[in-house]
C-alpha positions in Angstrom: -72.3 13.8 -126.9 -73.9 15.4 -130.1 -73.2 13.7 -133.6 -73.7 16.9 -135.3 -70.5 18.0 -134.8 -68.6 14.9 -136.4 -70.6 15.0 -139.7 -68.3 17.7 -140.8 -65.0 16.6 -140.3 -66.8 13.0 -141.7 -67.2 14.7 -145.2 -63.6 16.2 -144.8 -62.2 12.6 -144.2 -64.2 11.4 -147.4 -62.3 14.1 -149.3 -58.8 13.1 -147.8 -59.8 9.5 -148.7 -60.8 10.3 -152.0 -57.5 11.8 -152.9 -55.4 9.4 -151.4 -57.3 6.4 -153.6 -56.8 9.1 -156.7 -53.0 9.3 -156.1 -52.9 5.3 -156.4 -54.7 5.2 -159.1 -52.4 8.2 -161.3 -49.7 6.0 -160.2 -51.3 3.1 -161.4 -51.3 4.8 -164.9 -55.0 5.3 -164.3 -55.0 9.0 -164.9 -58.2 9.4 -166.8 -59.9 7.5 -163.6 -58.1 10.0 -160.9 -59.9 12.9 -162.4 -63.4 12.0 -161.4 -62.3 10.9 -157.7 -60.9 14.0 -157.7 -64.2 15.7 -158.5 -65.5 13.7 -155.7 -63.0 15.2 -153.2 -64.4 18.6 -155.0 -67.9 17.6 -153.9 -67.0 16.6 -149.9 -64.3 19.8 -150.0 -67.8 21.7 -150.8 -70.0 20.2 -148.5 -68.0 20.0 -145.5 -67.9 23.5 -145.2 -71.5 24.0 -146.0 -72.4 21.6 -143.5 -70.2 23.1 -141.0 -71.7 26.1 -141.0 -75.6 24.9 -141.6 -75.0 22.7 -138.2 -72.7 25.3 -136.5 -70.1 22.9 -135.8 -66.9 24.3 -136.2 -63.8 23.2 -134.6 -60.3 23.9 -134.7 -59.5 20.1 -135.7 -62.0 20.5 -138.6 -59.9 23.4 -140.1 -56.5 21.4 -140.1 -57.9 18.3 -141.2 -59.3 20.4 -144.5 -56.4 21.6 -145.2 -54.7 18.2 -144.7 -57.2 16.8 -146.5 -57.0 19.4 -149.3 -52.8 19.1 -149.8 -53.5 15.4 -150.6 -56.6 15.8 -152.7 -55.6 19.0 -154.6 -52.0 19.1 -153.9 -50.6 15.5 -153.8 -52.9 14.1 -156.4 -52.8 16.5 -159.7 -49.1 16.5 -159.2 -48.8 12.4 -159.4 -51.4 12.8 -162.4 -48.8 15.2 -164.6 -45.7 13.5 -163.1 -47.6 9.8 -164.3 -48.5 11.9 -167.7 -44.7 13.4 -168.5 -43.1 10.0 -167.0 -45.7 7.6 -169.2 -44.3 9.7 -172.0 -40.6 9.2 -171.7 -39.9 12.8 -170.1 -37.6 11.0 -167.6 -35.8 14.3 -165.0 -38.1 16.6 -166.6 -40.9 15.0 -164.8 -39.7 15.8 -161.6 -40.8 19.2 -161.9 -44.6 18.7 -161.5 -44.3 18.2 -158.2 -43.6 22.1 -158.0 -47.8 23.2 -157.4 -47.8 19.9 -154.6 -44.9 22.1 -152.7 -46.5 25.3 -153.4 -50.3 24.0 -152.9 -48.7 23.3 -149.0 -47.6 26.7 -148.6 -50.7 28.3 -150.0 -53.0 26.4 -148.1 -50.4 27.2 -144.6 -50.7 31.0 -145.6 -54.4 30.6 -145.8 -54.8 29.1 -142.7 -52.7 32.4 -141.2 -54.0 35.2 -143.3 -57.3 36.5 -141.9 -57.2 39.3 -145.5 -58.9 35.5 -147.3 -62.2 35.6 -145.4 -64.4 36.7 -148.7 -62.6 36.2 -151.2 -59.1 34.7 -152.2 -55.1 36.3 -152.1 -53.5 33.5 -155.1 -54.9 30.6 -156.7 -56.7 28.2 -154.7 -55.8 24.9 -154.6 -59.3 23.1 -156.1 -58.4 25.4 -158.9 -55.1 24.5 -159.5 -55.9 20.8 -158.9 -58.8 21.2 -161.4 -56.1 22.4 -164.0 -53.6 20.2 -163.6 -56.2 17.0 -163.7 -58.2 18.4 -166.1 -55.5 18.5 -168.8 -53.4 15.2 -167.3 -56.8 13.1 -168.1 -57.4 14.9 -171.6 -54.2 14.0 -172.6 -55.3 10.2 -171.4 -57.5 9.8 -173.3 -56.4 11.2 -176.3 -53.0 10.1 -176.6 -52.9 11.2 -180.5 -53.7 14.8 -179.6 -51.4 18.1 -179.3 -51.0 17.8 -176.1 -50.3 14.6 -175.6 -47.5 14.4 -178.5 -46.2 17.5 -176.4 -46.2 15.6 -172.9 -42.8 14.2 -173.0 -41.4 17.6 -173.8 -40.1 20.2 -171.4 -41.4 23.0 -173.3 -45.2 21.7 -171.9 -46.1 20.8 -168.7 -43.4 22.1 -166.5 -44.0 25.4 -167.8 -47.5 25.0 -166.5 -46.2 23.9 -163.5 -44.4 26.4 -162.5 -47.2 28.7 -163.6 -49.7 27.0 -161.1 -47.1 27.0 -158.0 -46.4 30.7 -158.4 -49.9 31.9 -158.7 -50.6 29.2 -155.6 -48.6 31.1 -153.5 -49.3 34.7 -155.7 -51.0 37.7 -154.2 -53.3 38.4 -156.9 -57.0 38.4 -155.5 -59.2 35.3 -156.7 -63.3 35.5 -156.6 -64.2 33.1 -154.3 -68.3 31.1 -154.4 -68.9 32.7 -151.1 -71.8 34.9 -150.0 -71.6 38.2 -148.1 -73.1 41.3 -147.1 -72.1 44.2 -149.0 -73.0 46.7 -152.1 -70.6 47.3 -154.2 -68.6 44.3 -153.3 -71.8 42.6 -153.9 -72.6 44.1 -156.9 -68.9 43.4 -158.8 -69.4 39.9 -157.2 -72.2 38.8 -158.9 -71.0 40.2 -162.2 -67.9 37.8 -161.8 -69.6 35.2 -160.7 -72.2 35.0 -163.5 -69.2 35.9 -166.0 -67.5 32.5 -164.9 -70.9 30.6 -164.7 -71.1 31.9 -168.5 -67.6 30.7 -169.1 -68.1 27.4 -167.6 -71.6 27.0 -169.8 -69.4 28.3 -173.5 -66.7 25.3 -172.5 -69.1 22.8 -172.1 -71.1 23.5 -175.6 -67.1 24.4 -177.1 -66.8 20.4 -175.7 -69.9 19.1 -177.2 -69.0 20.8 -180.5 -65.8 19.7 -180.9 -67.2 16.0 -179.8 -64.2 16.0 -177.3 -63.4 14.6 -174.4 -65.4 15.7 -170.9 -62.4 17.1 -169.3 -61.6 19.8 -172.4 -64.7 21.6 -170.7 -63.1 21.6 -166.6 -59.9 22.8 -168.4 -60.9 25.7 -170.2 -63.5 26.8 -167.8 -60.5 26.4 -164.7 -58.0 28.3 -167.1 -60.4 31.1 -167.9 -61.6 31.3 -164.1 -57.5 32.4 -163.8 -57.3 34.9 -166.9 -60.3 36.7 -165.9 -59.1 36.9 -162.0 -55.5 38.4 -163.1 -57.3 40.5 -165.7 -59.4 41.9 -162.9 -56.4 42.4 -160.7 -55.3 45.0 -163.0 -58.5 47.1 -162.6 -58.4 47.5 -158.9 -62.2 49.1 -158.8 -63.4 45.5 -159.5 -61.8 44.0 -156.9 -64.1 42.6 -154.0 
């Protein structure tokens, strides 16, 4: 029996692991240290597809385990890191309401599964995205507890609002840019414009971070929030859709 065709759903098991070690450690009040496991279940999400399709070894097991592996990873854990955030603050009820993207990453990722219209690019947010978010500004407001944010975790006025936000665009129908490569040339052409706009993006946050002397994660969070304002601004000019 060939190895080759384990290696895939290997990486895929690292990224289930990953999260499930990140969830413990949000609810250990270790938020700051769930972000970069999370990262790392970012990394095996990545390469179990590219190694999937370098060895050809595709299986219908492999495709459930992702997305099993994803709801934990990018579902699961950014949800335990605002609910550990609002709760650590003294939200109390209001905190429940984070777990609103973990329901809504689970239908997103079951829709995905079923709608062959996601093949090159995506139909709502997808869940690394929304994780990214959600983490992102959870550890930020770790590690600099005397911030906005933070004084504003405890309040219901913050983080279920962008909750709520992240579940409904989950489960939205507004087309996403995905890192994928296809044939193509127009699609191809307003592709790579988007593409190098977000690499762009992602380059501004990180000197806007170093600037500021802020915190690492200020840079996943503005380049993850500006990866969703530019997709819904280009959902209202339907020629630059791919």
């Amino acid at each position: 029996m060939s190895l080759k065709k384990h290696i895939p759903n290997t990486i895929t098991s690292l990224n289930l692991l990953s999260g499930a070690v990140g969830v413990i450690l949000a609810l250990k009040g270790h938020v700051d240290l769930a972000l970069p496991v999370m990262l790392l279940a970012a990394v095996f999400d990545f390469c179990d597809g590219l190694a999937a399709r370098l060895l050809g070894a595709y299986s219908p097991v492999g495709k459930e385990l992702d997305s099993l592996a994803d709801m934990v990873s990018f579902g699961v854990l950014p949800s335990m890191m605002m609910f550990e955030t609002m709760w650590s603050a003294g939200a109390g009820y209001f905190s429940w309401i984070t777990l609103f993207p973990a329901v809504m990453s689970g239908v997103r990722l079951a829709k995905f599964n079923t709608d062959t219209r996601q093949g090159e690019s995506f139909l709502g947010l997808p869940t690394p995205s929304s994780a990214l978010v959600a983490g992102s500004l959870s550890a930020f407001i770790a590690m600099n507890p005397e911030s906005f944010m933070a004084r504003w975790a405890s309040s219901p006025v913050f983080l279920p609002p962008v909750s709520v936000v992240l579940g409904l665009l989950l489960v939205s129908e507004i087309p996403m840019f995905a890192f994928k490569f296809h044939k193509g040339g127009k699609a191809d052409t307003i592709l790579t414009i988007k593409r190098t706009a977000f690499l762009t993006v992602a380059v501004l946050s990180v000197i806007v971070t170093l600037v500021l002397r802020s915190s690492w994660p200020l840079a996943i969070l503005l380049t993850f929030s500006a990866y969703i304002v530019m997709n819904c601004i280009f959902a209202l000019f339907p020629a630059t859709r791919c």
